[in-house]
Short mmCIF file of the C-alpha atoms (twelve columns), coordinates in Angstrom:
data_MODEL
# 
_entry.id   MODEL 
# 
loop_
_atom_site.group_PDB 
_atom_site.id 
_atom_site.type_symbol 
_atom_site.label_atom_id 
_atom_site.label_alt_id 
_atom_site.label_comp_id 
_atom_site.label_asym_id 
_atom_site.label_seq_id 
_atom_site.Cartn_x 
_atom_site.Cartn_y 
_atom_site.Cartn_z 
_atom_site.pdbx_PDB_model_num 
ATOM 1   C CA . UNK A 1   0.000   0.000  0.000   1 
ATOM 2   C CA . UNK A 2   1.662   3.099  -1.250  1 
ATOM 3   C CA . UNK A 3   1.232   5.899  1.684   1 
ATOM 4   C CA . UNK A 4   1.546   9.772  -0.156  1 
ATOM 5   C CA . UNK A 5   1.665   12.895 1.528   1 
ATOM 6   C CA . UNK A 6   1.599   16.220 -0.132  1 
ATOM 7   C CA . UNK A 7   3.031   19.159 1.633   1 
ATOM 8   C CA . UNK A 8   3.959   22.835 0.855   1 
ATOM 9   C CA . UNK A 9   0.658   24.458 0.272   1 
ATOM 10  C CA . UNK A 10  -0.535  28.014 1.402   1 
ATOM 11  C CA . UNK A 11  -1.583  31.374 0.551   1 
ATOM 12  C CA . UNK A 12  0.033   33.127 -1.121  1 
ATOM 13  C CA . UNK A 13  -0.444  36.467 -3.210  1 
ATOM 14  C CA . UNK A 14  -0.435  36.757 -6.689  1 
ATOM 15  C CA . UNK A 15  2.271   36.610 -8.438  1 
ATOM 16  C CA . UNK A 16  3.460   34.681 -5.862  1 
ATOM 17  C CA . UNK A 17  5.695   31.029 -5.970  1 
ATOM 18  C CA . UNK A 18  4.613   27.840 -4.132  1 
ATOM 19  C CA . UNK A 19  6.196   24.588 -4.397  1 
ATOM 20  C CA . UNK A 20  4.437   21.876 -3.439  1 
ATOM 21  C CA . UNK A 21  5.635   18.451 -2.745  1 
ATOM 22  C CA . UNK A 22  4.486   14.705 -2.242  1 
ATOM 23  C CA . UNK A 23  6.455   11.833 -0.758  1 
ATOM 24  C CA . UNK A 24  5.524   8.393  -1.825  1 
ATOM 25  C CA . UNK A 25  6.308   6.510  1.265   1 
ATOM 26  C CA . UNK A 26  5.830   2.777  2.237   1 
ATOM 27  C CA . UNK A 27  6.550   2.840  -1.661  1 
ATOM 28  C CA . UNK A 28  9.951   0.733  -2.255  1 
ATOM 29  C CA . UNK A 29  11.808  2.366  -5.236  1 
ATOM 30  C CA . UNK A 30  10.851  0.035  -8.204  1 
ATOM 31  C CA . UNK A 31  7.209   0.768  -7.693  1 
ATOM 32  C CA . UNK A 32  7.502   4.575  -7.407  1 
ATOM 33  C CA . UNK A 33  9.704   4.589  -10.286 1 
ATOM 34  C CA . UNK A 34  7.207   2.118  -12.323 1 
ATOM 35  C CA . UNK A 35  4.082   4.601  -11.683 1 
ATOM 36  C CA . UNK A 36  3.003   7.538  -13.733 1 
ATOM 37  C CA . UNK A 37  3.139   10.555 -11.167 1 
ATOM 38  C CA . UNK A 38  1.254   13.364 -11.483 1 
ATOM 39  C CA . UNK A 39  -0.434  16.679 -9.693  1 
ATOM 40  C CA . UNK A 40  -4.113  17.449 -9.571  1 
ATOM 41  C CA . UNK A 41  -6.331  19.889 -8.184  1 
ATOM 42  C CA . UNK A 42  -9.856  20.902 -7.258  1 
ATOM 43  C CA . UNK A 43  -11.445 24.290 -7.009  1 
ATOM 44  C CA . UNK A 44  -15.095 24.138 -4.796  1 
ATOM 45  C CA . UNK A 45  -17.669 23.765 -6.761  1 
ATOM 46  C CA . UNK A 46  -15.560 22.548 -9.573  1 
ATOM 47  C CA . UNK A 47  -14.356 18.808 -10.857 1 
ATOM 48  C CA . UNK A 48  -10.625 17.619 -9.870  1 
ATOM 49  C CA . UNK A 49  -8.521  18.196 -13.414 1 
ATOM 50  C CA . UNK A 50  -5.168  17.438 -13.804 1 
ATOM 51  C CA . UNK A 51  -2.310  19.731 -13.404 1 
ATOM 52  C CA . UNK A 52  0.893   17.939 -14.579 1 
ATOM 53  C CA . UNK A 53  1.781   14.605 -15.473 1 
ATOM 54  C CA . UNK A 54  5.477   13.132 -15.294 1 
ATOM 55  C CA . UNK A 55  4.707   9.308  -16.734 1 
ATOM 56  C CA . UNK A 56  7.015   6.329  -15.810 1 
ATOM 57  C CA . UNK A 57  9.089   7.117  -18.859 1 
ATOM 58  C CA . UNK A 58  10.230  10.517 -18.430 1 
ATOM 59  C CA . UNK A 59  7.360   12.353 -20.406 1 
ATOM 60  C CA . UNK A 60  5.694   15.771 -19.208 1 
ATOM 61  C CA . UNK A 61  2.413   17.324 -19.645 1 
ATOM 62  C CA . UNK A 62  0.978   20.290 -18.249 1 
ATOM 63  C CA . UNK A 63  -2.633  20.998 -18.761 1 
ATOM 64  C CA . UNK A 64  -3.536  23.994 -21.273 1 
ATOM 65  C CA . UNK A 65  -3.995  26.865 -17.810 1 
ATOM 66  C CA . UNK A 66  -0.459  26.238 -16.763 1 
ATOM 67  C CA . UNK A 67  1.140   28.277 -19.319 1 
ATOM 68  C CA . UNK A 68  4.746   27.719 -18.778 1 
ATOM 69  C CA . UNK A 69  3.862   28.818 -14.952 1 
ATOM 70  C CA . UNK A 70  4.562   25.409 -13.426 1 
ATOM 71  C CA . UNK A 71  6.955   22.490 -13.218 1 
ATOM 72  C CA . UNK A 72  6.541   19.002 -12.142 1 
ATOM 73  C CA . UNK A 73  9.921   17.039 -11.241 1 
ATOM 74  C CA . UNK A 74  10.785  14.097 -8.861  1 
ATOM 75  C CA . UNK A 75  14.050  12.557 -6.627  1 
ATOM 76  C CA . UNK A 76  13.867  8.954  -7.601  1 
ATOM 77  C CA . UNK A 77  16.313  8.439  -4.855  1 
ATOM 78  C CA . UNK A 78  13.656  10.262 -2.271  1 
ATOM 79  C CA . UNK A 79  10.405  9.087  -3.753  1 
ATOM 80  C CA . UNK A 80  8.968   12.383 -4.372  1 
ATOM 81  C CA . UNK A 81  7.947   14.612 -6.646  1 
ATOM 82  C CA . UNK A 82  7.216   18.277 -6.860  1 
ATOM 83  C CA . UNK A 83  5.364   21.018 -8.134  1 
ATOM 84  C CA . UNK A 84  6.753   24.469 -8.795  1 
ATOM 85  C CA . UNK A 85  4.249   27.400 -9.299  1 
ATOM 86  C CA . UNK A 86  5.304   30.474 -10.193 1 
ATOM 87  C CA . UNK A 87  3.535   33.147 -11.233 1 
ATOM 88  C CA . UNK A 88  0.190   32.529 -9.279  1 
ATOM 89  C CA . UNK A 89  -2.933  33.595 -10.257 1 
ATOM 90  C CA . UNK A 90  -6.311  33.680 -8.189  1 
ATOM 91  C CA . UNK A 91  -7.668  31.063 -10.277 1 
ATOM 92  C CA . UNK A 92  -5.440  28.754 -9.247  1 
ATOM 93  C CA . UNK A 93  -7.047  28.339 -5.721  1 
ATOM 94  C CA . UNK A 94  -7.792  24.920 -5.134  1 
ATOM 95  C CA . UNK A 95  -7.058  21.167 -3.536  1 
ATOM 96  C CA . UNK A 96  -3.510  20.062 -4.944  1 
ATOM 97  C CA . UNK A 97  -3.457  16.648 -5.143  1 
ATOM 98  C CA . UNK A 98  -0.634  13.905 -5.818  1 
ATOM 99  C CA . UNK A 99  -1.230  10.711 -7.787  1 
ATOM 100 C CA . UNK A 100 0.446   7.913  -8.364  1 
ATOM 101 C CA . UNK A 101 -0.315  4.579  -10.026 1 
ATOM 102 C CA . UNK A 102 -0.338  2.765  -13.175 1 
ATOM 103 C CA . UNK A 103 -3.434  0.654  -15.313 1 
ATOM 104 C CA . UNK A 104 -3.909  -1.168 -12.596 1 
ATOM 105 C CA . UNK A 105 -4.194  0.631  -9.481  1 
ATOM 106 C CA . UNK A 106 -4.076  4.834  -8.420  1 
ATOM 107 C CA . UNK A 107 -3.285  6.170  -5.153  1 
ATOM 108 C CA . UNK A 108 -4.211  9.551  -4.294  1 
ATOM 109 C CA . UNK A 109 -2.576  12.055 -1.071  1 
ATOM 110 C CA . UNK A 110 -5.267  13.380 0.940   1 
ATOM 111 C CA . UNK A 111 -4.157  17.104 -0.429  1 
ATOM 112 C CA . UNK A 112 -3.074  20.490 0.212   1 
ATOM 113 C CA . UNK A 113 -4.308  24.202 -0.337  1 
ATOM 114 C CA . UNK A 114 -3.195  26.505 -2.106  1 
ATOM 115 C CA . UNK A 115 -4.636  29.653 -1.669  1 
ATOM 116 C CA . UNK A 116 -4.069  32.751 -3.899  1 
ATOM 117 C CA . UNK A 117 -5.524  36.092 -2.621  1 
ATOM 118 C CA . UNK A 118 -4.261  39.334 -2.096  1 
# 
């Protein structure tokens, strides 16, 4: 049973940089590093859409809103991965949340705000 937890949220103004993280843990390395990885998020009122996507072969997407504003990496060696935001914007208030899994089975962190408000 993989265990994430996502951490680094807030409020912050905008304009403003988070970066948000999620550890994978109870995860040994071969099955974090076999999973597609990825960042979602949900605004109230609004469905959970995906953010980024890093799959088990290297590839990146970014959904359409992100605009060159964020980055999704990971540290094979600590079973994360991470979100950088920069350039917030007030529309980008919502739920992060980290997934991880492949065909077969998708585990999701429990989430973390991110708040953008002057």
């Amino acid at each position: 049973q993989v265990h994430l937890v996502e951490s680094g949220g807030g409020l912050v103004q905008p304009g403003g940089s988070l970066r948000l993280s999620c550890v994978a843990s109870r995860s040994i390395l071969s099955t974090f590093m076999s999973f597609d990885k990825g960042w979602y998020r949900q605004a109230p009122g609004k469905e959970r859409e995906l953010v980024a996507i890093i799959t088990n072969e290297g590839e990146i997407n970014y959904a359409d809103f992100v605009q060159g504003r964020f980055t999704i990496s990971k540290d094979n060696t600590k079973k994360t991965i991470y979100l950088q935001m920069n350039n917030l914007k007030p529309e980008d208030t919502a739920v992060y949340y980290c997934n991880m899994g492949d065909r077969n089975t998708t585990y999701w962190g429990r989430g973390t705000q991110v708040t953008v408000s002057s």
